[in-house]
C-alpha positions in Angstrom: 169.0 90.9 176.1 165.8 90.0 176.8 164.2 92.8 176.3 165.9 92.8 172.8 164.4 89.5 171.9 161.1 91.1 172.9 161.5 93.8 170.6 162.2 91.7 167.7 159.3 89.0 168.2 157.1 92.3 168.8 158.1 93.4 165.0 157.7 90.1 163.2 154.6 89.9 165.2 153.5 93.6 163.6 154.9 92.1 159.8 152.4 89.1 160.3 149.6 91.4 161.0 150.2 93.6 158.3 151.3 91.1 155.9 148.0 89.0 157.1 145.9 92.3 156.9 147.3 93.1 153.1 146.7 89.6 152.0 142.7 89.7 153.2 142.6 92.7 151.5 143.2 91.9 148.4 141.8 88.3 148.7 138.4 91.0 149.3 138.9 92.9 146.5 139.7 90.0 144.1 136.3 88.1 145.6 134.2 91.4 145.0 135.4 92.1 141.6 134.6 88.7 140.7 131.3 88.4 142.2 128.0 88.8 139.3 126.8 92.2 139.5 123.3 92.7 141.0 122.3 96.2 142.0 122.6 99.2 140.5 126.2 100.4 139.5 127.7 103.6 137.8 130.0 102.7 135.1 133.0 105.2 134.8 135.0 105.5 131.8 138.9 106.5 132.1 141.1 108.9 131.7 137.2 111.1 131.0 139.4 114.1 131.6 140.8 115.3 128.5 143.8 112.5 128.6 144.6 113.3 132.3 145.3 109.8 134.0 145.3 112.2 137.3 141.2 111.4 137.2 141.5 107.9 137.9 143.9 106.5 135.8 143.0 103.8 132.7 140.2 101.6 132.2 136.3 101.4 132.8 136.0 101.7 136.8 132.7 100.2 138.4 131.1 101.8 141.6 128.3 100.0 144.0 125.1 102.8 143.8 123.3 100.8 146.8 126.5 100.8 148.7 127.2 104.2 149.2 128.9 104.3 145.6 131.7 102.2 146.9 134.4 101.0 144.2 133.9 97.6 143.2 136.3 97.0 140.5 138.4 98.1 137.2 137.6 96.9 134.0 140.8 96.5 131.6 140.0 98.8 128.4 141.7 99.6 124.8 141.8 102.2 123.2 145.5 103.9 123.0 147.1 106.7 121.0 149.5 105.7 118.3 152.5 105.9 121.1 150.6 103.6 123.3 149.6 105.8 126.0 145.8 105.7 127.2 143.7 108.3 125.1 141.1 110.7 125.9 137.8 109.0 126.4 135.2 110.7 124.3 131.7 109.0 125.2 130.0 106.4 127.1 126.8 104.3 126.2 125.1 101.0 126.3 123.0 98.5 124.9 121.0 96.2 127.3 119.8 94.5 124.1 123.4 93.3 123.6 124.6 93.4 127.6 127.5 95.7 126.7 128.8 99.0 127.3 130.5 101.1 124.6 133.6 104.0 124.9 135.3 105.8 122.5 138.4 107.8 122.0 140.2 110.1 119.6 141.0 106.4 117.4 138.4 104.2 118.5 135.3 102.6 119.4 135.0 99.3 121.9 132.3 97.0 122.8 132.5 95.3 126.1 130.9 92.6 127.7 129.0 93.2 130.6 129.1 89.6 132.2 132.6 88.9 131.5 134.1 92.7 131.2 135.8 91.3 128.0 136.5 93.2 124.8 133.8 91.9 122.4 135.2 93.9 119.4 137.6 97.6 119.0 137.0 99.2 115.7 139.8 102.1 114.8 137.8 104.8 113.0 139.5 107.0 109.9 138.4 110.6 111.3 138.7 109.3 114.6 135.5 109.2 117.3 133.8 111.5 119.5 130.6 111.1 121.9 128.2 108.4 120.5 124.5 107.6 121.5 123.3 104.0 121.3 119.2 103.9 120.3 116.9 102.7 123.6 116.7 99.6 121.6 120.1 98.6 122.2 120.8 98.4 117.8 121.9 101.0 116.5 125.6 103.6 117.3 125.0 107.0 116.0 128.9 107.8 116.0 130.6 111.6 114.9 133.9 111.8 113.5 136.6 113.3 116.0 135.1 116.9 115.4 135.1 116.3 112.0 132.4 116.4 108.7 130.2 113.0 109.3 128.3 110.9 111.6 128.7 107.1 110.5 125.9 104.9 111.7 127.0 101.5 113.4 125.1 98.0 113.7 125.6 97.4 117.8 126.7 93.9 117.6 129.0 94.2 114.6 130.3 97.6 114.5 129.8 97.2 110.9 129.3 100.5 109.0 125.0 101.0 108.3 125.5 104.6 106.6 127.6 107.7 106.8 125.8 111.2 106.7 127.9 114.1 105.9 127.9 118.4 105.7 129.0 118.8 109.1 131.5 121.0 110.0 133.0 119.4 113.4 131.2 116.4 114.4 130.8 116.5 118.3 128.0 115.5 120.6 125.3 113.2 120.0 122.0 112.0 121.7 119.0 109.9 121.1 115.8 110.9 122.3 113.5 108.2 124.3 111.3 107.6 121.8 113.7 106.3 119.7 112.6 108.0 116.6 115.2 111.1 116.6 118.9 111.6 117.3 120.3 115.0 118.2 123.4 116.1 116.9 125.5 118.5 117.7 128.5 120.3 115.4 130.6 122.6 117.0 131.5 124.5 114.9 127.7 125.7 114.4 124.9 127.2 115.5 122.3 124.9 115.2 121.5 121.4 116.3 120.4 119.4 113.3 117.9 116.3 113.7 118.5 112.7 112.1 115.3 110.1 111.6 116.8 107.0 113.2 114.2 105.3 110.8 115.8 106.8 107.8 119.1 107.4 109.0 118.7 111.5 107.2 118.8 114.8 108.6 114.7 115.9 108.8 114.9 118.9 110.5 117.2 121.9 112.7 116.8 123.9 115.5 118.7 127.4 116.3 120.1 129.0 115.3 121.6 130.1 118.2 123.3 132.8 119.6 127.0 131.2 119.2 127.9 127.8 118.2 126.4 124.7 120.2 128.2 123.0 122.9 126.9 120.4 125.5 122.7 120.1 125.2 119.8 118.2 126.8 116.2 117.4 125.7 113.1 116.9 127.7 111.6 113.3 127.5 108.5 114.6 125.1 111.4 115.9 122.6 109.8 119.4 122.8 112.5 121.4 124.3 116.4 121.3 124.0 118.2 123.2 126.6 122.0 124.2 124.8 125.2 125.4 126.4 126.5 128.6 123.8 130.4 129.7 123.4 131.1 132.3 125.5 127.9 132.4 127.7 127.8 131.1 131.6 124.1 130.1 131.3 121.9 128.1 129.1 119.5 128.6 125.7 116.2 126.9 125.4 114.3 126.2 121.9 111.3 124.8 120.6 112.0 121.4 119.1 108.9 121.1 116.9 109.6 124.8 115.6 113.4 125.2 115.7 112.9 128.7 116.9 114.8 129.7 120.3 112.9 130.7 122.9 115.2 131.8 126.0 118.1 132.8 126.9 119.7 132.6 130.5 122.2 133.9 132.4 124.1 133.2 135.4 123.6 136.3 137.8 126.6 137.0 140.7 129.2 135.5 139.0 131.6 136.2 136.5 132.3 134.0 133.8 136.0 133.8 134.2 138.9 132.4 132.0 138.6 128.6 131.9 141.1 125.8 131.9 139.6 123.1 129.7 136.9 123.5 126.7 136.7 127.2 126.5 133.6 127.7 127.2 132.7 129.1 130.5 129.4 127.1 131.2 129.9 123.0 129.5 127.7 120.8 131.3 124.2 121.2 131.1 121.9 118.4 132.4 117.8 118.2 133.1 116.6 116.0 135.9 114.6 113.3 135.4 111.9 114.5 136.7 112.0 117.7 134.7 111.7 120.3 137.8 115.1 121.5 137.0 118.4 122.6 134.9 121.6 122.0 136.6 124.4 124.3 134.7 128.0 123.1 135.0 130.5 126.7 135.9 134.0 126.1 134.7 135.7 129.2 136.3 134.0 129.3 139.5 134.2 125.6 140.1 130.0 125.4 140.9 127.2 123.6 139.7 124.0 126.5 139.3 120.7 125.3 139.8 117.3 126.9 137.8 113.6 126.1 138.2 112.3 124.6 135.2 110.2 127.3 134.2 110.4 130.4 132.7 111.7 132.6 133.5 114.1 129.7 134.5 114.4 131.2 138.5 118.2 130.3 139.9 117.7 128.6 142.7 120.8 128.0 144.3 124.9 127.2 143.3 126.8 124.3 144.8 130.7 124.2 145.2 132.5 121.5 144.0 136.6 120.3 144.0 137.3 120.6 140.1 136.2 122.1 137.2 133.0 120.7 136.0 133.0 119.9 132.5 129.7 117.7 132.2 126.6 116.4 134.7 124.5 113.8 134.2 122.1 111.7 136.9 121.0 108.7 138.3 118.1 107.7 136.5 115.5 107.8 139.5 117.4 111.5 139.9 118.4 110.6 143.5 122.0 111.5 142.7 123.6 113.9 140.7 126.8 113.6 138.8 128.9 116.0 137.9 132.1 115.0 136.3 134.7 116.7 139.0 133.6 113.4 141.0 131.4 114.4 143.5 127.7 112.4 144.2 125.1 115.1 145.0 121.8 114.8 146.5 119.9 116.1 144.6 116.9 117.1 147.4 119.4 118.5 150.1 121.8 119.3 147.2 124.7 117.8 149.8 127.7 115.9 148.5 127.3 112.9 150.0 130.3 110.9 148.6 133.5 111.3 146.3 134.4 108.9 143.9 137.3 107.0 144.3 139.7 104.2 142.8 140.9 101.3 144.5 143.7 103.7 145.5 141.5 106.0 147.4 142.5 108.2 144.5 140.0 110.7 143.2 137.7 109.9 140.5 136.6 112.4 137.3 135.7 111.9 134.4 133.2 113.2 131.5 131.8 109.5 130.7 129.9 108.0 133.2 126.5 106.1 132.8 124.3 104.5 135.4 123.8 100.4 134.8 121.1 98.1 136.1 122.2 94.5 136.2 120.6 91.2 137.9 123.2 88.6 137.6 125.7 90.4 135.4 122.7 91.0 132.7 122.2 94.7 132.1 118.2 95.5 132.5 118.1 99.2 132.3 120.1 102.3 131.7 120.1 105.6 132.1 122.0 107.7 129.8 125.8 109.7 129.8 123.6 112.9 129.4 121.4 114.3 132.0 118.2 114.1 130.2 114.6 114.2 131.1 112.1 111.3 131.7 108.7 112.8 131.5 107.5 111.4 127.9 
C-alpha cells in the first residue's frame, strides 16, 4: 500500500513539473515576443515555398541574428486565397522611412508595422502581385502584376496607385539598385531585363538579350553588371549594364542539371556578396549551392550541400551569413552551416522571402535587401 501511495505522489509530483515547466515556457516566449526589438533580426515571410505550409507554416516569423538566429516570434499576416487558405508569398521588402515591412501574394500587398507587428493597410491587386522592390528611400513600391503585362507603381504609406507601366509579357522579379535612380525588372517570359527611371517612372533602357528568357538576377552596387539566371542553364550570365550587351556565360562543371521539382529551371537563385568577391548559384536538382570567384573567367570555387531544393539566396548585409531559402545559415568564410531555421515548433523553416532588419527600440534603421546584391558603390 504504501508503496502505491508513493507511486502516485511520485506522478503528480512529475505533472507539477511538467505542467510548471510548460507554463514558464510559454510565459518565456510570450515575454520575448513582446519585448522591443534591438539587434539585428531576419524577417521571414510564410508559406515562401510555393504555398507549402510544410516551410514554416503562416505568417511573418522573426529570428534573433546576434543570438545564433534563435526564433523570437510570429507575426500574424493576411493575405489568403479566395478559399481562405494562406497563399503563396511572392516578395519581401521594407521601408525604414515608414518602419514597416511589405509581402505580397498571388492577391495582395500588406504593409506592416514594425513596432506593433500590426497590419497598417492590405491592398487586393486586379492581376494579382509578384516580387516588389521598395526604393532605399523608403517611398516608393515598384510592384509586377502576378506574371502578368504591367508594373504599377505604389506611394509606400498609402498604397495608393502613382503610375502603371505596361508591354510586358509576364511581370516577375523586381529590384532597385542603391543608388536609387533605377529599378530592374524582370519579365519571364523574355529575354531581356528592361530598366525604369525611378525619377520618371519610364522604361530608359534594356539589357540582353540573353540566351533564354530571364529568371532570378543580381546587380553589383555600381549598377555596372547584372548577373542573370537563364531557362534551362545550371550557371549564370553576366552583361554590361551601361551597354546592354552580354558578356559571359557560365556553367556549372561536374554536375548534371537534372529534372527539378519547383520553377523549372535548373539553376533559380543567384545572389552576389556584399563584398562583391563572389557569385553564389542556387542548384535545384542537386540540392547545392555553387560558389564562383568574381572574376572572369568566373573560377568555381567550391559547392555546398544543403536539405532542400534551393530556390533563392540572399545575405546578411555585412555578408557574414548566407541565406539560401532551403533554411540553412552559412558562413560564408568557412562556408559551414552553422544553424537551421526553425519555428517555435522546432519545425523547419524555408522560405523564398526573407530580408535582414536593423531595429533599436522596435524602429527599423537599416536593411538589407530579399536579393543577394552587391555593396561596393
Amino acid at each position: 500500500m504504501k508503496t502505491r501511495i508513493n507511486l502516485i505522489v511520485a506522478i503528480i509530483l512529475m505533472c507539477i513539473v511538467h505542467l510548471n515547466t510548460g507554463w514558464n515556457e510559454t510565459i518565456e516566449e510570450n515575454i520575448r515576443a513582446r519585448a522591443p526589438l534591438n539587434g539585428r533580426y531576419l524577417f521571414v515571410a510564410v508559406p515562401g515555398i510555393r504555398d507549402y505550409l510544410g516551410y514554416g507554416g503562416h505568417g511573418l516569423l522573426v529570428f534573433d541574428i546576434n543570438k545564433g538566429h534563435k526564433f523570437v516570434k510570429r507575426i500574424e499576416t493576411h493575405g489568403l486565397h479566395p478559399n481562405g487558405l494562406p497563399s503563396n508569398v511572392k516578395g519581401i521588402a521594407a521601408s525604414t522611412a515608414l518602419n514597416s515591412i511589405y509581402i505580397t501574394t498571388w492577391e495582395s500587398i500588406q504593409r506592416i508595422d514594425i513596432a506593433t507587428g500590426k497590419l497598417v493597410w492590405e491592398k487586393m491587386i486586379p492581376g494579382g502581385c509578384d516580387r516588389l522592390a521598395v526604393s532605399p528611400d523608403g517611398k516608393t513600391i515598384y510592384l509586377p502584376a502576378f506574371e502578368g503585362h504591367t508594373w504599377t507603381v505604389l506611394d509606400a504609406k498609402t498604397g495608393d496607385v502613382i503610375k502603371t507601366l505596361g508591354g510586358f509579357n509576364k511581370s516577375h522579379n523586381t529590384l532597385y539598385g542603391l543608388s536609387g535612380k533605377n529599378v530592374y525588372l524582370s519579365d519571364i517570359a523574355n529575354t531581356v531585363v528592361k530598366v525604369a527611371n525611378a525619377e520618371t517612372n519610364q522604361i530608359v533602357s534594356q539589357i540582353g538579350p540573353f540566351s533564354a528568357p530571364v529568371r532570378p538576377f543580381t546587380i553589383n552596387g555600381a549598377e555596372s553588371k547584372i548577373f542573370v539566371n537563364c531557362n534551362d542553364l545550371l550557371g549564370f550570365e553576366v552583361a554590361d549594364i551601361k551597354t546592354g550587351q552580354r558578356t559571359a556565360k557560365v556553367t556549372v562543371q561536374g554536375w548534371d542539371k537534372g529534372t527539378v521539382r519547383r520553377h523549372g529551371c535548373p539553376s533559380h537563385g543567384i545572389g552576389l556578396t556584399p563584398d562583391e568577391k563572389e557569385i553564389w548559384l542556387c542548384d535545384g536538382f542537386n540540392m547545392r549551392m555553387h560558389v564562383f570567384e568574381n572574376k572572369e573567367p568566373y573560377q568555381q570555387l567550391t559547392t555546398i550541400p544543403l536539405r532542400d531544393m534551393p530556390g533563392w539566396i540572399t545575405f546578411s548585409k555585412d555578408g557574414k551569413y548566407a541565406y539560401p531559402s532551403s533554411g540553412e545559415v552559412i558562413d560564408t568564410k568557412t562556408r559551414k552551416v552553422l544553424t537551421t531555421l526553425a519555428d517555435e515548433k522546432n519545425n523547419a523553416v524555408g522560405s523564398e522571402k526573407m530580408i535582414e532588419v536593423f531595429i533599436t527600440n522596435n524602429k527599423a534603421t537599416s536593411i538589407a535587401d530579399q536579393f543577394g546584391i552587391g555593396r561596393i558603390k
